[in-house]
C-alpha positions as CSV (number, residue, x, y, z in Angstrom):
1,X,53.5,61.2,58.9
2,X,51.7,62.0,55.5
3,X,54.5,63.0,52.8
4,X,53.4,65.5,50.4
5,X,55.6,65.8,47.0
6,X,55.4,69.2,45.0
7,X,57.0,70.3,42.3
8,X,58.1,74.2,41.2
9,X,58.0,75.6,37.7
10,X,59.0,79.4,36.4
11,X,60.6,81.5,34.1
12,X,64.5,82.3,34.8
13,X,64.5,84.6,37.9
14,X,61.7,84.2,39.0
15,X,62.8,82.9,42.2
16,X,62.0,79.5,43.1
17,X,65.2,78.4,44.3
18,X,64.7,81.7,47.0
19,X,61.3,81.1,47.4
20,X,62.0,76.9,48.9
21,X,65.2,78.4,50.2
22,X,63.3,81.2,52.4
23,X,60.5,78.4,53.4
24,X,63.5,76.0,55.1
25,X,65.4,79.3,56.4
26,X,61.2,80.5,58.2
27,X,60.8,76.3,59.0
28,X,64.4,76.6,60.6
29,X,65.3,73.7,58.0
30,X,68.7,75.3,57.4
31,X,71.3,73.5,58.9
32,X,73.5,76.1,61.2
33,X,76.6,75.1,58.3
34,X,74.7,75.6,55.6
35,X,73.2,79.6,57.1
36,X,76.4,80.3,57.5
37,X,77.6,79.3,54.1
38,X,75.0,81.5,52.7
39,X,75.4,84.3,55.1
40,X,79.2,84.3,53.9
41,X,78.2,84.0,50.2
42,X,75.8,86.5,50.2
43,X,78.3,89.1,52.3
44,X,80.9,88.5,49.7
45,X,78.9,89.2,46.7
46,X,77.9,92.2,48.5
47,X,74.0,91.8,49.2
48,X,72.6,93.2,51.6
49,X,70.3,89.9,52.3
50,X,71.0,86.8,52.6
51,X,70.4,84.7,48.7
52,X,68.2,81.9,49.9
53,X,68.6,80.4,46.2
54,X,71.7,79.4,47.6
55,X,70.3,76.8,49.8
56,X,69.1,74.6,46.6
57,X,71.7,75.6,43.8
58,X,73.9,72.6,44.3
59,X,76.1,72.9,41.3
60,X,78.5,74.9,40.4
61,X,77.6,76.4,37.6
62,X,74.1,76.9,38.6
63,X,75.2,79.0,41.9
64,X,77.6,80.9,39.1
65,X,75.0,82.1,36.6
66,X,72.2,82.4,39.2
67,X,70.0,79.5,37.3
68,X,68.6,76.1,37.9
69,X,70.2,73.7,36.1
70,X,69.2,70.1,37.5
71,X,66.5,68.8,39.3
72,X,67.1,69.7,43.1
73,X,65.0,67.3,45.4
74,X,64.4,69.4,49.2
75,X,63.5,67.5,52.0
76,X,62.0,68.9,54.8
77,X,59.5,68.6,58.1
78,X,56.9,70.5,59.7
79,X,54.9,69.3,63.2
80,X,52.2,68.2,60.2
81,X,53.9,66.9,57.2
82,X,57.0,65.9,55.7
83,X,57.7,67.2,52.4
84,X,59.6,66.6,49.1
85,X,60.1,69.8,46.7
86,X,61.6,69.0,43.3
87,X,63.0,72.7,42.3
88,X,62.9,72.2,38.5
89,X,64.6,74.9,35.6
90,X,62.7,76.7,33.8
91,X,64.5,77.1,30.6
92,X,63.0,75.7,27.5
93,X,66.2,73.9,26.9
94,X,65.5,71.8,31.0
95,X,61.6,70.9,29.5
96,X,63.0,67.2,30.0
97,X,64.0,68.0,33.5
98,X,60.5,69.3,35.0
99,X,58.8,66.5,33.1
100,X,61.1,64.7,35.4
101,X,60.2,66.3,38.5
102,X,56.4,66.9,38.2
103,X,56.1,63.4,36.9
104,X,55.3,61.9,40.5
105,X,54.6,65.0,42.6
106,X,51.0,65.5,44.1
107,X,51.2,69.2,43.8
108,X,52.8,71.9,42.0
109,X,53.8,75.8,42.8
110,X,53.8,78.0,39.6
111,X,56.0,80.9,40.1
112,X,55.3,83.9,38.4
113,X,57.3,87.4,38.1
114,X,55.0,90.2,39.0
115,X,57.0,92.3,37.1
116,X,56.3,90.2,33.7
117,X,53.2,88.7,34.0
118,X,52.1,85.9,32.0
119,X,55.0,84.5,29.4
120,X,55.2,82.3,27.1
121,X,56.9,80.1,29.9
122,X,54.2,80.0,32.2
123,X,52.0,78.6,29.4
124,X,54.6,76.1,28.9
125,X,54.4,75.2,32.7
126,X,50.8,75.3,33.2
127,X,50.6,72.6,30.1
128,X,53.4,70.2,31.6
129,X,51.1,70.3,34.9
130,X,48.3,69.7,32.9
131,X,49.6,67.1,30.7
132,X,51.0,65.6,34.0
133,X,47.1,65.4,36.0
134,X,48.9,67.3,38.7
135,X,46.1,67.4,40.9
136,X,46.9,71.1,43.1
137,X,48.7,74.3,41.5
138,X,49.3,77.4,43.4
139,X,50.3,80.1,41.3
140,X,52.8,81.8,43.5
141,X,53.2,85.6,42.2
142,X,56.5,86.5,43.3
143,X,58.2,89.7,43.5
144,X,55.3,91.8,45.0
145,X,57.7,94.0,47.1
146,X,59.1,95.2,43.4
147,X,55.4,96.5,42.3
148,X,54.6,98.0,46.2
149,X,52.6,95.6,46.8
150,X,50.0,96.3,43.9
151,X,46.8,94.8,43.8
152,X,46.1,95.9,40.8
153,X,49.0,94.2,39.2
154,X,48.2,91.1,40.9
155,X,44.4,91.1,39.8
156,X,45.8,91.5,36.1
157,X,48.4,88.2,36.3
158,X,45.1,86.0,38.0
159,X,42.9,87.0,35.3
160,X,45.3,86.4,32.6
161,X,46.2,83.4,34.5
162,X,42.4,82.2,34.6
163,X,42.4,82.8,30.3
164,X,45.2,80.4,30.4
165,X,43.2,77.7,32.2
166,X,40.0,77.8,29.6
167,X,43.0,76.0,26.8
168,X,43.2,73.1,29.4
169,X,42.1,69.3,28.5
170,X,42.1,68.1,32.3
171,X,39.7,70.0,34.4
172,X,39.7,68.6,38.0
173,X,42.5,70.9,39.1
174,X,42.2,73.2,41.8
175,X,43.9,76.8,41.3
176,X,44.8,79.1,44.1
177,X,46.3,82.5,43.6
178,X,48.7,83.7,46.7
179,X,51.3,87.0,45.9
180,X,54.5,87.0,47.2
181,X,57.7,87.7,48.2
182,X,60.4,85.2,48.5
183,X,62.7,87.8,49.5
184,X,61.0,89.7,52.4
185,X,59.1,86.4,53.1
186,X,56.1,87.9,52.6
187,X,52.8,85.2,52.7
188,X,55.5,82.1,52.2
189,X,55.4,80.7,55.9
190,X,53.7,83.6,57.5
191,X,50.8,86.3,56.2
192,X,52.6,89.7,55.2
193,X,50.5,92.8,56.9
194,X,52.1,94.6,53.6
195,X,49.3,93.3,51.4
196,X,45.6,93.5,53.7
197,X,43.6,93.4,50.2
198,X,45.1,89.7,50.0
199,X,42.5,87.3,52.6
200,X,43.9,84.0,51.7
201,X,46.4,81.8,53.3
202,X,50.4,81.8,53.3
203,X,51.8,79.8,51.2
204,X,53.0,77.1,53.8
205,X,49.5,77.4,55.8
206,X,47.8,76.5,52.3
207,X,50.2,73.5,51.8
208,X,49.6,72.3,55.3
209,X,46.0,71.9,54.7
210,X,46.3,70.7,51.2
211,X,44.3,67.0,50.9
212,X,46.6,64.7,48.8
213,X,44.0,62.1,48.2
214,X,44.8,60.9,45.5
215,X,46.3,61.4,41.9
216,X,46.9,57.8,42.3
217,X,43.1,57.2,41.2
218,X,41.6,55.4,44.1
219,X,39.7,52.1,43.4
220,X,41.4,50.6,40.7
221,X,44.4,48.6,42.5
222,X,46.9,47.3,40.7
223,X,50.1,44.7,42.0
224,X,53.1,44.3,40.1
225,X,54.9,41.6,41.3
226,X,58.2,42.4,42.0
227,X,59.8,39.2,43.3
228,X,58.7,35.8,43.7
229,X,59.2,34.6,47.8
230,X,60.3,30.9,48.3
231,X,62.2,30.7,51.3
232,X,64.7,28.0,51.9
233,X,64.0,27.0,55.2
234,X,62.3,23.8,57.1
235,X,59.9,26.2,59.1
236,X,58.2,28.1,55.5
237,X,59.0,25.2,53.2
238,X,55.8,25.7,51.2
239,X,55.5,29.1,51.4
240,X,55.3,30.8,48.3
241,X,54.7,34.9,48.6
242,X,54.4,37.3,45.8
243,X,56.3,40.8,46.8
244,X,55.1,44.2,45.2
245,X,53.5,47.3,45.8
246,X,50.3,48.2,45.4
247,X,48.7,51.0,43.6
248,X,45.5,53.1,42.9
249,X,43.6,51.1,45.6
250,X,43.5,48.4,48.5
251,X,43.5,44.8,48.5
252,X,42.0,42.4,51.0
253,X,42.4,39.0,52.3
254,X,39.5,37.0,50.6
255,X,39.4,39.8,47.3
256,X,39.0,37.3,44.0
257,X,41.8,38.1,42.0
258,X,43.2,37.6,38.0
259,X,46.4,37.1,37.5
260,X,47.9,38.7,34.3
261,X,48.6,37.8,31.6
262,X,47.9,34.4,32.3
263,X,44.2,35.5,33.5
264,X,44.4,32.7,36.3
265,X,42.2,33.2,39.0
266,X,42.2,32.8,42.8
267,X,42.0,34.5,46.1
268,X,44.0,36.7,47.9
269,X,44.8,34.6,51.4
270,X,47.5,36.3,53.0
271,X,48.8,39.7,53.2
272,X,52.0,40.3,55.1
273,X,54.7,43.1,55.8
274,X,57.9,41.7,56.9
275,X,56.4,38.9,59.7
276,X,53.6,40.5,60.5
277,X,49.8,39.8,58.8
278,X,47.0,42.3,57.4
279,X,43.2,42.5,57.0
280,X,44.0,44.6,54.4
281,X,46.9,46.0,52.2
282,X,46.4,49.6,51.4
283,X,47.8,51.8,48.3
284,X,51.2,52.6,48.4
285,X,52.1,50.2,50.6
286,X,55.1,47.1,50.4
287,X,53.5,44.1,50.7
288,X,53.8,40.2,50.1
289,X,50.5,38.3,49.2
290,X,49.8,35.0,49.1
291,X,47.5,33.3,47.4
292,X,44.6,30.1,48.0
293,X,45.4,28.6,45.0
294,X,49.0,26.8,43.7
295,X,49.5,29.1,40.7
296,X,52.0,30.0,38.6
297,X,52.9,33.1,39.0
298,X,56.6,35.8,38.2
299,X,58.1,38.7,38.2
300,X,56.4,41.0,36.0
301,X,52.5,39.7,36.2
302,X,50.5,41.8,38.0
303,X,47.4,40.8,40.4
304,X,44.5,43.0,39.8
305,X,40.6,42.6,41.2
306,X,38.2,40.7,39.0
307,X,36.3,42.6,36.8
308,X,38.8,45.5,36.7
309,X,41.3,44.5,34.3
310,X,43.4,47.0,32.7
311,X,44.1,46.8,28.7
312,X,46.1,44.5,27.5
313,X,47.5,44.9,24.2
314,X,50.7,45.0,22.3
315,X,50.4,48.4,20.7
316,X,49.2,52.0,22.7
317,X,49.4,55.4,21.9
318,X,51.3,57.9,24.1
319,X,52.4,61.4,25.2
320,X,56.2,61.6,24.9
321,X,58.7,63.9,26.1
322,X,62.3,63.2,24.2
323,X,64.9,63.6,26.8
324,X,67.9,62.1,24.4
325,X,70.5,64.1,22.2
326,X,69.4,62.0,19.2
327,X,66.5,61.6,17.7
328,X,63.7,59.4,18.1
329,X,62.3,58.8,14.6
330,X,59.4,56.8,12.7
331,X,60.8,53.1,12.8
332,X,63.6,53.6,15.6
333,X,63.6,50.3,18.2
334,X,63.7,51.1,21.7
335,X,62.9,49.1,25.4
336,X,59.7,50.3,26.6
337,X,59.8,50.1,30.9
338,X,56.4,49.5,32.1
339,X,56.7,49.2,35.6
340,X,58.1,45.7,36.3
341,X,58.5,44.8,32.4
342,X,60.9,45.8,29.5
343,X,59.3,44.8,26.6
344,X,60.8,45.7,23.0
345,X,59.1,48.2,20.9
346,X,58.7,50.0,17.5
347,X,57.6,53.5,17.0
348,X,54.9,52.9,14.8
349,X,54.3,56.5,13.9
350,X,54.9,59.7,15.1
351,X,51.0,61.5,14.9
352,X,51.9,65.0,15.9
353,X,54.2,67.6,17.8
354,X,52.6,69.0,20.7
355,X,53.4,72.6,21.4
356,X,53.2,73.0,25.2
357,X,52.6,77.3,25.2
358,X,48.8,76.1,24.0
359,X,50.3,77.0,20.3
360,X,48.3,74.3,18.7
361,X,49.8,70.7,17.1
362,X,52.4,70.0,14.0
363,X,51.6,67.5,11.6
364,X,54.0,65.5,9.4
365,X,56.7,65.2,11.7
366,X,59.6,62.6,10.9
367,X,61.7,62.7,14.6
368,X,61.8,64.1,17.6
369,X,64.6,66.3,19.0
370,X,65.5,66.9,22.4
371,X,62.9,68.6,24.8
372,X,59.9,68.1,22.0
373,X,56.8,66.6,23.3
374,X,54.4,64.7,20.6
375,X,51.7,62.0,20.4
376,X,53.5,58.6,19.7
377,X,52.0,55.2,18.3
378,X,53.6,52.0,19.4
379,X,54.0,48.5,18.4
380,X,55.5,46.2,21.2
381,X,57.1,42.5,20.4
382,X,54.9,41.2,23.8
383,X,51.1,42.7,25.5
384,X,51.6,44.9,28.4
385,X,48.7,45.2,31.2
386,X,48.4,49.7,31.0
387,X,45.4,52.0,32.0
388,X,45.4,55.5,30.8
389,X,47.3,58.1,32.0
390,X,44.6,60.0,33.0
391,X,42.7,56.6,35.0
392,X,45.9,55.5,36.7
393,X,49.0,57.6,36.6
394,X,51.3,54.8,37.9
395,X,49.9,52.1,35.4
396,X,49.9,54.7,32.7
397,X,53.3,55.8,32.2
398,X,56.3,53.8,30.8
399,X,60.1,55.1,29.9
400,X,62.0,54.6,26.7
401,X,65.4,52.7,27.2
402,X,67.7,53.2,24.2
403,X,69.0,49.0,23.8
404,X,72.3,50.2,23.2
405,X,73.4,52.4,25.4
406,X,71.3,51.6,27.8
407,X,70.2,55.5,28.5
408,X,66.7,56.6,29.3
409,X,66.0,58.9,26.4
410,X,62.2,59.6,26.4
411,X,59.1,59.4,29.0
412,X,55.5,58.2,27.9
413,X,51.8,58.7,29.3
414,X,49.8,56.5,27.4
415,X,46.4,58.1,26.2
């Protein structure tokens, strides 16, 4: 079954965690438990409905000051698809968090308070999706039942919604506009006959149909070998497999291949899951190749078609978000994770602070502080094999490993 990944973003209160907790309650995702943990909650608090954020709001003090605090991953099944929702915060202080979250999603819902409008936030949101290539955004605004209904005030949010999307660098996104109530459960899983203006889709409806093909940018496969297969038996005693996943594209039995970095060539020969062999190995899929000639080949090269080699280089230039508590400065040493490879690097120089509410750049900045998102030049101790970001999210992104405390403190999307 095709699994779709999306990822939420709004302000504080503007109901995300009710709006994924009203989709599993209409989806009867709920386990019967967990309804009647947030039937009792919601009785002793005194509502007269049931608070579906409480189906998401995992910690403590997240179901305590009525806020998302961590990244919440929901998992759940229709008769179509299978679905993962990454309910991100939406404080400024959490940026880190739904860089986190959106970073792999195919899709993203953009909640919006129909009683606010367009804030500051939203801009913020709508560039993280942007700076992310996240293909599909609906802009979910929320709250309807709170303005009657109005389509007047919903006309108003879409077109200041649509002046936000002229500032955007990536254009390929599609934009749909749905109003809603989380609450009521207006236009989430089924159409509300409280707003006839509105001819679209429910939310759900709209996700069901959504294509997913493909932010992985089909047609430029790449293979990272993960492990090196030598089995130690009488049966497969010169069998030598290379075990990876395969991204952006296919590969095929008989496809001339490079290896990297040693640019050796040969053929692809054998493709195999587990015991069983393939014509073909398709993107996203576990595989262990094998190859016509006896080459020398590890964990950490990567197998890629001839005549569609990536860049290889020991410096890049990438989009960072700082995640760490201390500060990532001009000269500061850190392990740059590119896929299978750690590879030692020095920031080189930082160019400029982005301001993600379309604000503009800063110049002259020495460091980076938590949550700040700037353009970052590199200089690594080895070549990496990368694509751009915006050609191949998988080859294109990296993390920053602090060497000595061993703590992710920044993610990267090379430019």
């Amino acid at each position: 079954m095709e699994v779709l990944k999306i990822a939420t973003a709004g302000s504080v209160d503007d109901g995300k965690s009710t709006l994924i907790g009203r989709i599993l309650y209409d989806t009867k995702s709920l386990t019967t438990d967990k309804l009647e943990a947030i039937e009792k909650t919601s009785k002793q608090r005194g509502y007269d409905y049931l608070d579906f954020s409480l189906a998401t709001d995992g910690l403590v003090a997240e179901r305590e000051q009525g806020i998302t605090i961590d990244v919440a991953h929901i998992y759940f099944s229709t008769a179509k698809k299978s679905y993962i929702i990454a309910d991100t915060p939406g404080h400024v202080e959490y940026t880190r968090n739904m860089v986190t979250g959106a970073s792999t999603s195919q899709a993203s819902i953009i909640l919006i308070d129909a009683r606010k409008g367009v804030i500051e936030q939203t801009n913020r949101h709508f560039f993280i999706n942007n700076l992310l290539r996240i293909k599909d955004i609906v802009v979910a605004i929320n709250k309807m039942d709170l303005v009657d209904y109005s389509q007047e005030v919903y006309n108003k949010i879409k077109a200041d919604f649509e002046e936000l999307m002229s500032k955007r660098d990536y254009q390929d996104q599609k934009i749909t506009f749905i109003p809603v109530s989380a609450l009521k459960g207006d236009n989430v899983v089924h159409l509300s006959d409280k707003m006839p203006w509105y001819k679209g889709e429910a939310l759900l409806e709209h996700l069901e149909k959504l294509d997913k093909a493909d932010i992985f940018n089909v047609g430029t496969p790449r293979f990272p070998v993960q492990y090196v297969i030598r089995p130690k038996t009488e049966e497969f005693h010169d069998f030598r497999g290379y075990a990876g996943k395969v991204y952006g594209g296919n590969l095929s039995i008989g496809d001339e291949i490079i290896v990297l970095p040693s640019k050796t060539r040969s053929k692809i020969k054998d493709i195999y899951v587990y015991d069983q062999k393939y014509e073909t190995a398709s993107r996203r899929s576990s595989v262990t190749i094998t190859l016509e000639d006896d080459i020398n080949v590890s964990r950490g090269d990567m197998i890629v078609k001839e005549g569609d080699l990536p860049t290889i280089d020991k410096q890049f230039t990438a989009n960072v978000c700082w995640m760490d508590s201390e500060k990532l400065i001009t000269g500061g040493k850190y392990v740059v994770q590119h896929g299978v490879n750690k590879v030692l690097a020095k920031v080189d120089r930082i160019n400029h602070k982005i301001h993600p509410d379309y604000s503009g750049i800063e110049n002259d900045v020495s460091g980076l502080s938590m949550n700040d998102i700037a353009s970052v030049s590199f200089k690594l101790n080895k070549p990496i094999f990368y694509d751009q970001f915006k050609n191949h999210r998988t080859n294109g992104s990296f993390i920053l490993i602090d060497a000595k405390s061993n703590n992710t403190v920044g993610a990267g999307f090379i430019q």
